[in-house]
NULOKE-701230 format. One record per residue (C-alpha): residue number from 1; residue in one letter; chain; z, y, x. Coordinates in nm, 3 decimals, padded with zeros to 5 digits. Layout:
BEGIN
   i aa ch      zz      yy      xx
 NUM  a  A       Z       Y       X
...
! end
This chain:
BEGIN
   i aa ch      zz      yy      xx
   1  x  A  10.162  09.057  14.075
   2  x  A  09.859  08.862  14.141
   3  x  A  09.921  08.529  14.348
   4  x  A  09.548  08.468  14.448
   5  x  A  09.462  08.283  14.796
   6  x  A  09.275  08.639  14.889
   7  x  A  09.613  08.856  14.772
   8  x  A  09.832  08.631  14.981
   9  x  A  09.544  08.625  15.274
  10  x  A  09.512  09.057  15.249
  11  x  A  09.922  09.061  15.228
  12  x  A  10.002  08.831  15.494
  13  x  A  09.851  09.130  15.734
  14  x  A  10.107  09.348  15.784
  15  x  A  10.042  09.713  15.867
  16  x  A  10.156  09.792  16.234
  17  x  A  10.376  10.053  16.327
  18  x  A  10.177  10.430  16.339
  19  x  A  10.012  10.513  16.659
  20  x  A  10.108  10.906  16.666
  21  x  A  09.924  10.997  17.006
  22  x  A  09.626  11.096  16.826
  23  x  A  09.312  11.023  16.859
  24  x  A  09.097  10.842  17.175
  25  x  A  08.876  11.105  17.318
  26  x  A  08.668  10.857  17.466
  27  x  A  08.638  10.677  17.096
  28  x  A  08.517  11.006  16.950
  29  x  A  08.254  11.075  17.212
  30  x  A  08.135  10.682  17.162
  31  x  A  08.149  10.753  16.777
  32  x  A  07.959  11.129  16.825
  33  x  A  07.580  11.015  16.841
  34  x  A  07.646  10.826  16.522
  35  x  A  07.800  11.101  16.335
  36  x  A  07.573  11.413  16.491
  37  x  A  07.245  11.187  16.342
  38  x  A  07.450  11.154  15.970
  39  x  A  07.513  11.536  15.992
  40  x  A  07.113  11.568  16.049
  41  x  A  07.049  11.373  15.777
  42  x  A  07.283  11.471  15.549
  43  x  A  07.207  11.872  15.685
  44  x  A  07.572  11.904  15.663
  45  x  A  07.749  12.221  15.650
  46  x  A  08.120  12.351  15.645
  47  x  A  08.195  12.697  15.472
  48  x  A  08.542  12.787  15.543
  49  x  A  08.585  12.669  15.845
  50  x  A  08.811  12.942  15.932
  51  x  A  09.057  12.899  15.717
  52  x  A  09.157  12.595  15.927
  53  x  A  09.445  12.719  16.224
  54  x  A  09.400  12.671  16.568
  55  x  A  09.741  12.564  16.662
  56  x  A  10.033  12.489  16.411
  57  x  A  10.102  12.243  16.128
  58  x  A  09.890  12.206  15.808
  59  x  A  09.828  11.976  15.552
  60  x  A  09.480  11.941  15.503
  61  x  A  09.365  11.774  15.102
  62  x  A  09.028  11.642  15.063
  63  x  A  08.825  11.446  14.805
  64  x  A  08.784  11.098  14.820
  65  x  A  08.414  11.004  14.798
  66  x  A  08.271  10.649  14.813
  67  x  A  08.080  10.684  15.133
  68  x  A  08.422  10.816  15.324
  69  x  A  08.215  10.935  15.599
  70  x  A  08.212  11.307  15.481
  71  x  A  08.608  11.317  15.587
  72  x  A  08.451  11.248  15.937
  73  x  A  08.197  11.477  15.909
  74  x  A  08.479  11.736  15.857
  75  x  A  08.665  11.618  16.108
  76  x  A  08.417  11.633  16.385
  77  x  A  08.307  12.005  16.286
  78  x  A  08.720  12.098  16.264
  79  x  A  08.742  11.963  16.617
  80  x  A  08.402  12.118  16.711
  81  x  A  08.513  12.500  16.591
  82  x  A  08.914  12.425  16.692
  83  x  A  08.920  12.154  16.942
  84  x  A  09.242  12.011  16.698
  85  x  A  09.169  11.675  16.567
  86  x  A  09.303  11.643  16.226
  87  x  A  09.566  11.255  16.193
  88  x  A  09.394  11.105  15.892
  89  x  A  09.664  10.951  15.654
  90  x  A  09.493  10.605  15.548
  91  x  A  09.507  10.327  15.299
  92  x  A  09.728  10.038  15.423
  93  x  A  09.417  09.811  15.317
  94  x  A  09.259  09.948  15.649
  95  x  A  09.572  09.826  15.855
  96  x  A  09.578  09.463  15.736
  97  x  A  09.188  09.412  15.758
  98  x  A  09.161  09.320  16.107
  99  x  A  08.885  09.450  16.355
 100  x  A  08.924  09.803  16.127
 101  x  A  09.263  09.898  16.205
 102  x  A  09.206  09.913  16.582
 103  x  A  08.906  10.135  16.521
 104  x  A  09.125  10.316  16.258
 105  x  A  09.364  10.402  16.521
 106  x  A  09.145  10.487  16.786
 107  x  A  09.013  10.742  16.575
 108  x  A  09.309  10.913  16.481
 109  x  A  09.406  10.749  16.165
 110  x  A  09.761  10.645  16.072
 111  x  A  09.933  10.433  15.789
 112  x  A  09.988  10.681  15.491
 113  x  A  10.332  10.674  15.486
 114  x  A  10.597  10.991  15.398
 115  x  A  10.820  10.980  15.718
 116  x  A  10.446  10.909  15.912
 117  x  A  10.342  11.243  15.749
 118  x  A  10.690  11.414  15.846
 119  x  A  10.687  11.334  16.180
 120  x  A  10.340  11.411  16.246
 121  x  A  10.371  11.793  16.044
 122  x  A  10.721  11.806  16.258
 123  x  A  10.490  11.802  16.577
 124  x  A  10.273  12.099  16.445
 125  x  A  09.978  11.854  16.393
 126  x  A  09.725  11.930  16.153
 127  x  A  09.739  11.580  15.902
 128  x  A  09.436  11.496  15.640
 129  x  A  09.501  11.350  15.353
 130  x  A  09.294  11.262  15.046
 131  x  A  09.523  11.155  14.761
 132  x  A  09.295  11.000  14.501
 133  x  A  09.239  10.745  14.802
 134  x  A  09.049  10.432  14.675
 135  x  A  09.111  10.508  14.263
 136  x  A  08.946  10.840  14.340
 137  x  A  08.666  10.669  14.531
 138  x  A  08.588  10.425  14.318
 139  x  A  08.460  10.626  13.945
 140  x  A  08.132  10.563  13.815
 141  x  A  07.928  10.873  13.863
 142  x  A  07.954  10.986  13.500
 143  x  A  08.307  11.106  13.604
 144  x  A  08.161  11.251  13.964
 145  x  A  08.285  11.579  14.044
 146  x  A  08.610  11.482  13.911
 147  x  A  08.980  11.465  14.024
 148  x  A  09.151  11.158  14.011
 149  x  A  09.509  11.306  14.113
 150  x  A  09.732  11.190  13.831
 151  x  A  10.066  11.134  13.975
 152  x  A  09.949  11.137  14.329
 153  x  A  10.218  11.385  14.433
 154  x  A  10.345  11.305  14.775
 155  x  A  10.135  11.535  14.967
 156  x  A  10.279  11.807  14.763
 157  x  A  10.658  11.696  14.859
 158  x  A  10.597  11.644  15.171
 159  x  A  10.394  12.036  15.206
 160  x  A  10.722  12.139  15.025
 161  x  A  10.969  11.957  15.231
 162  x  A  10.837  12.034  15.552
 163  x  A  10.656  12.452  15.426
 164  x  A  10.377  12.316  15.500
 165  x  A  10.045  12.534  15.427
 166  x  A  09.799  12.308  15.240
 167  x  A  09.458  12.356  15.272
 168  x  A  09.199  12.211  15.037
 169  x  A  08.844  12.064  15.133
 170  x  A  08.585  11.925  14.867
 171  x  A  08.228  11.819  14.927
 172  x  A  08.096  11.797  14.591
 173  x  A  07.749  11.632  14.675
 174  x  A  07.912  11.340  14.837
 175  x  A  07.938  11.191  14.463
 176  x  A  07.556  11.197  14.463
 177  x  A  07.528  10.956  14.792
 178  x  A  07.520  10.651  14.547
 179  x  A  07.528  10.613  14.192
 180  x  A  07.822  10.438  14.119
 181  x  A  07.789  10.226  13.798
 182  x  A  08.123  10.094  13.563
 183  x  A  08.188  09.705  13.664
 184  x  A  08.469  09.519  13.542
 185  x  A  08.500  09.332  13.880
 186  x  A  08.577  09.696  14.005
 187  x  A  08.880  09.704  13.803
 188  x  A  09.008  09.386  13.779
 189  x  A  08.984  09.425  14.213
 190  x  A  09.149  09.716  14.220
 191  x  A  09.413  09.603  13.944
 192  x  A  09.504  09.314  14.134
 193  x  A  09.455  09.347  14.474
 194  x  A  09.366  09.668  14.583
 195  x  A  09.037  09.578  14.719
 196  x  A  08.706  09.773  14.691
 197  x  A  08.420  09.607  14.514
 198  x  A  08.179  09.835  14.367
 199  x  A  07.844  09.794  14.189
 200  x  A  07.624  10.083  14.374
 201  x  A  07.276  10.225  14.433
 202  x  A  07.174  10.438  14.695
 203  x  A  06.814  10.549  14.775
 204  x  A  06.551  10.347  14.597
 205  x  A  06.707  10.007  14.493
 206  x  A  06.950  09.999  14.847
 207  x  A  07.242  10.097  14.975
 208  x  A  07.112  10.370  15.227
 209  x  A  07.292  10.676  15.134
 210  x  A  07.020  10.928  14.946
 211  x  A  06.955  11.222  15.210
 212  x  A  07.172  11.508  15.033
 213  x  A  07.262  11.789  15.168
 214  x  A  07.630  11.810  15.206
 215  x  A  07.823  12.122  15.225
 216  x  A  08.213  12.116  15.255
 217  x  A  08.398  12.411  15.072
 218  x  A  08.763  12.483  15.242
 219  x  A  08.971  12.691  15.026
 220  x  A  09.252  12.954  15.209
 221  x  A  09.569  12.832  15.311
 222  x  A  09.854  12.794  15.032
 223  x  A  10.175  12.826  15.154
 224  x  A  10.457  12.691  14.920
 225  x  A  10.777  12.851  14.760
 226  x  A  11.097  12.798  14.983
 227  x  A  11.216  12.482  14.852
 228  x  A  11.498  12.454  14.555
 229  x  A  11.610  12.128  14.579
 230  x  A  11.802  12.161  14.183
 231  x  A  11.451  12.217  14.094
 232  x  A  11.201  11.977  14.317
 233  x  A  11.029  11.842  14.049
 234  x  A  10.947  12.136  13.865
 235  x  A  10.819  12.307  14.171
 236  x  A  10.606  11.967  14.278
 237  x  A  10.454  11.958  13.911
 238  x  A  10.331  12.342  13.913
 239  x  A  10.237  12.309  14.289
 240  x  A  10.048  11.984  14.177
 241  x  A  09.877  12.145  13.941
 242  x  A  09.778  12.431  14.119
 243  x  A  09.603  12.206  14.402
 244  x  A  09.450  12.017  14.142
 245  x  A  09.294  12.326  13.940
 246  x  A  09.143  12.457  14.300
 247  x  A  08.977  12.149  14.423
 248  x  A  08.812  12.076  14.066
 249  x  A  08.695  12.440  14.097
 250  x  A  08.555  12.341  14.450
 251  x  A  08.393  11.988  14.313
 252  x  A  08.244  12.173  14.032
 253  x  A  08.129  12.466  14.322
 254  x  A  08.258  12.733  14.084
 255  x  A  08.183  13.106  14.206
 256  x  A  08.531  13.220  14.265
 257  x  A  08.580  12.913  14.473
 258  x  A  08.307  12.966  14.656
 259  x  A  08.405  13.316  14.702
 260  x  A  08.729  13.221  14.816
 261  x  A  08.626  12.956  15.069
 262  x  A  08.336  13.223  15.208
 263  x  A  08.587  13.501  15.223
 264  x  A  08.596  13.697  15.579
 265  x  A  08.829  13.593  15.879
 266  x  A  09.114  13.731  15.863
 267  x  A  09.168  13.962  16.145
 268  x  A  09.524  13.930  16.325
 269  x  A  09.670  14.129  16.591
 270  x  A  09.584  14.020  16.933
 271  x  A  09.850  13.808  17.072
 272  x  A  09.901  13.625  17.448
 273  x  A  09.770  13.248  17.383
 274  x  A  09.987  13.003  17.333
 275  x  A  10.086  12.696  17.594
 276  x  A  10.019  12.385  17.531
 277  x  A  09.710  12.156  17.441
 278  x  A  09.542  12.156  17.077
 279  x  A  09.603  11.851  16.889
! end
């Protein structure tokens, strides 16, 4: 493991206990104008949007994209059609960089950690996760469009352990935000410390994010098998690469995909509301 001064400086931070009450209201309005202006810009647009639940847990996937902000995007429309705010499960870089784990978990995002994830799907929240997290991010754009999933499985024990319904969310333009070009300081970073230092290129020679339109594609609710526990692994490898076949079809906007994500509400029998706030 790499002993640099900036490895030691990054470890030396450690990552505080989760704050599970969710998100600051009052951080989200302050954060609102920002986002509402990158939805203009970026004309953003959610198909799919109800295949997300009002009330109850679910585990929702997403792509990883350099720019991150499309996750927030989502999030902000979710909360917009649902009033739930989804718990975003996040790097633990963001927890030992100070200044961006307060903001982090102002806004609803928590240390991505299995018994985090438990407890939080145990209180019927609804949890995002993206599991190609900063590897996924990080590919030069000739492998845009792409899943980076290998052996990034936890989500898929956890949906297991806890019969969780996952629900998977790709926004295939946010790979054209920047042109992302192969460095070997990207690597060696990454190798050895788990820090992101990419060579990009937004619009014209900057880093302003080109104006594309971005258009998030939710895929139906999968609920898993009952769980065998003689046969976990087998069930987390098909169930792995189940999830992974959908949201390549969804990166690569495929029509059945589409079809899927566009398909009508379901309509349900009308029952008495339930008690209780959103989350």
């Amino acid at each position: 493991m790499s002993t640099s001064p900036l490895h030691r400086l990054i470890a030396g931070f450690e990552v505080p206990p989760p704050n599970l009450d969710g998100a600051d209201r009052v951080w989200i309005e302050r954060f609102r104008p920002w986002m509402e202006a990158l939805a203009r810009y970026h004309r953003h647009e959610v198909i799919g949007l109800h295949h997300v639940p009002a009330h109850g847990r679910a585990l929702l996937v997403v792509n990883h994209s350099l720019a991150t902000y499309d996750g927030a995007l989502l999030g902000l429309a979710i909360h917009d059609a649902t009033g739930r705010l989804p718990m975003g499960l996040g790097d633990n870089l963001i927890f030992r960089t100070p200044g961006l784990r307060r903001v982090a978990s102002r806004v609803g995002i928590v240390p991505a950690r299995p018994e985090t994830g438990e407890r939080l799907l145990e209180d019927e929240r609804l949890v995002a996760v993206a599991p190609g997290g900063m590897r996924e991010a990080l590919r030069p754009s000739h492998e845009r469009y792409r899943v980076r999933w290998a052996r990034r499985k936890g989500f898929v024990r956890l949906a297991l352990r806890l019969q969780t319904p996952v629900i998977l969310a790709a926004c295939p333009a946010a790979d054209d935000l920047y042109t992302v070009y192969e460095a070997v300081w990207t690597k060696l970073a990454y190798k050895h410390l788990k820090v992101p230092l990419p060579l990009v290129r937004g619009l014209g020679p900057t880093a302003i994010p080109r104006p594309v339109k971005l258009t998030h594609y939710i895929a139906p609710p999968l609920v898993p098998p009952p769980l065998y526990e003689p046969r976990l692994e087998g069930q987390v490898d098909a169930l792995h690469a189940r999830f992974v076949a959908t949201m390549q079809a969804l990166l690569r906007e495929e029509p059945a995909a589409l079809a899927a994500a566009e398909g009508e509400e379901p309509k349900h029998e009308q029952h008495a509301p339930e008690a209780g706030p959103r989350v």
